[in-house]
N, C-alpha and C positions, 0 to 999 in steps of 0.2 A: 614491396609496398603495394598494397592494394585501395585503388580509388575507386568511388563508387560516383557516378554522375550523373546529374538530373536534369534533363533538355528540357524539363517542363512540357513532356508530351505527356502528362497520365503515367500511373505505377507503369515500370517495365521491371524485368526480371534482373534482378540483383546479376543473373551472371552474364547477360547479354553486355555488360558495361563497368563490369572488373574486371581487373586484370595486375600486372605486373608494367607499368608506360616507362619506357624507356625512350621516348621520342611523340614530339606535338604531335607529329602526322598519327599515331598509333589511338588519337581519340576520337570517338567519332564524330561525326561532322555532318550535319543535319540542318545548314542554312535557311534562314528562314528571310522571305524579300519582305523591306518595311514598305509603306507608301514613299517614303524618300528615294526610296532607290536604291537602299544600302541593304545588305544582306547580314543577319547579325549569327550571329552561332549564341550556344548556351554559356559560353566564356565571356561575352561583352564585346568580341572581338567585333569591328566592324569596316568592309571591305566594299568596295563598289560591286552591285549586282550586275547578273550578266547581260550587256544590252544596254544599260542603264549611260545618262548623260553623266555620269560622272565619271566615267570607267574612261572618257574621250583621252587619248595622250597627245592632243595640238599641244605646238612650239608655245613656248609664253609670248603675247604679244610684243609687240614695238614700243608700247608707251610703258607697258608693266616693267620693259627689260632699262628704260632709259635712268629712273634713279640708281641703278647699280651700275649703270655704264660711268656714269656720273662719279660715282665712290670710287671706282677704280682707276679713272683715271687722276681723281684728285689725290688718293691714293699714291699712284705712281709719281705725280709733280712731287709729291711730300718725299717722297725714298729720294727723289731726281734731288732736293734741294736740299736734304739732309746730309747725302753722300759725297755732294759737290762740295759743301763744307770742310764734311771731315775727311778727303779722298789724302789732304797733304799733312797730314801727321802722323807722322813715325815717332819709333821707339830704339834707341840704341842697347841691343843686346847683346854683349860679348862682342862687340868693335864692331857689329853688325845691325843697319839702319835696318828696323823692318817696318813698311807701309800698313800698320793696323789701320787705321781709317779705311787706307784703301783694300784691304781686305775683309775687313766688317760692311762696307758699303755694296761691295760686291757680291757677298755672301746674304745682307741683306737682301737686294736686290734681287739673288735667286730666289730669296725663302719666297718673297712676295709675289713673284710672277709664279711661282709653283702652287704656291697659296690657294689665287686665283684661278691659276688654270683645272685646279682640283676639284675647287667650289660652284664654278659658274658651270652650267650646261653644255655651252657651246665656245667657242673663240672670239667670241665680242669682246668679252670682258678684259680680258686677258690682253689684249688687241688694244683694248684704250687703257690700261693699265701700260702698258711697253709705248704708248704713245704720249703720255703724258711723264715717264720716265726718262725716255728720250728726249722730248719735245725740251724739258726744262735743263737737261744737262745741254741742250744745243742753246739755249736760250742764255744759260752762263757762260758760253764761250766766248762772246760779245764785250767787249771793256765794257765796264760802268760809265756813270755818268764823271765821276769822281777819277778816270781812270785808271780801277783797281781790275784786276782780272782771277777771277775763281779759278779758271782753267788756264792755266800757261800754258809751254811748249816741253813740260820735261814729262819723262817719263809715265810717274804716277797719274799725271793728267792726261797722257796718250790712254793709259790700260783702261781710265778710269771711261775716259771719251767712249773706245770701241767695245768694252768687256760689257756695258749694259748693255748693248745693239746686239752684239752676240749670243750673251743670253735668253734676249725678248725674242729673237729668230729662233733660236731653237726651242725654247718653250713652246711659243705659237704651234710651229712649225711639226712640232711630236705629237704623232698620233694617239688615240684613247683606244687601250687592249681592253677595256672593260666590255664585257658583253651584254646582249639582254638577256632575262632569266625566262626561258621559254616551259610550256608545261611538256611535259614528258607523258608520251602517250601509252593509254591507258592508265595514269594516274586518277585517283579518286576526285570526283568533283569537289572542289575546296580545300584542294590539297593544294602546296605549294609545288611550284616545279622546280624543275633545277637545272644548270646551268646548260644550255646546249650546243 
């Protein structure tokens, strides 16, 4: 395949800019700085310039990060008050009770803290997700008013009790293997780096 590219610098020679591309990096790359700050290429591509206020990688604020601390934790009440519900319904299979609820509840419970912990940046979220999970399975271990109890003293309500706590610890608690993508030196300027 041969592409022919035009950077809008004036005629340049047909063969300076064909070729056979078999990869992004292989085009060339001829950034131009706008008054914004942004550097655009002849693709539309457009990237923070070098230097530039927009290139800053600061934490996201305190007040930016509080409606999602918020979601997560209500979030977490909603799994905590969903699972509490359905933690004591079983299924008799072949003379065998099995705990779906409380295994749907559990399993949700993972998806949700892993969800979180994948999404959010840092352990905040995560953190008031597993506290708002926690918070309201402790919150139905208490009789009602009516004195009904969500959480008795038998089993499925033992696993149901410790198996969030357990989870929300090791979530939190596991490290993030993702690395930063550093540039690789002597790479082309506006070239992407890779991983180091």
């Amino acid at each position: 395949m041969r592409v022919k590219i035009d950077l809008g610098h004036g005629p340049a020679p047909a063969s300076e800019y064909t070729g056979h591309v078999t990869n992004p990096a292989d085009f060339p790359a001829t950034p131009r700085t706008t008054p914004s700050g942004t550097a655009e290429t002849a693709f539309g591509v457009g990237f923070p310039a070098a230097g530039s206020a927009a290139e800053s990688t600061e934490k996201p604020r305190v007040a930016s990060r509080i409606p999602s601390l918020i979601l997560a934790f209500l979030a977490g009440a909603l799994m905590g008050m969903v699972g509490t519900v359905a933690h004591p319904n079983t299924v008799t299979v072949a003379g065998i009770d099995v705990p779906y609820g409380l295994l749907l509840g559990l399993a949700a419970s993972l998806a949700l803290m892993l969800g979180v912990r994948l999404v959010s940046p840092g352990r905040a979220a995560v953190i008031a997700t597993g506290i708002g999970l926690i918070g309201v399975i402790a919150l139905f271990t208490v009789p009602g008013t009516g004195g009904t109890i969500l959480i008795d003293n038998s089993t499925n309500s033992l696993v149901w009790t410790l198996g969030p706590v357990l989870i929300a610890t090791i979530v939190i608690a596991w490290p993030r293997f993702s690395k930063p993508v550093r540039p690789v030196s002597g790479a082309a300027p506006g070239h992407p780096g890779q991983p180091g």
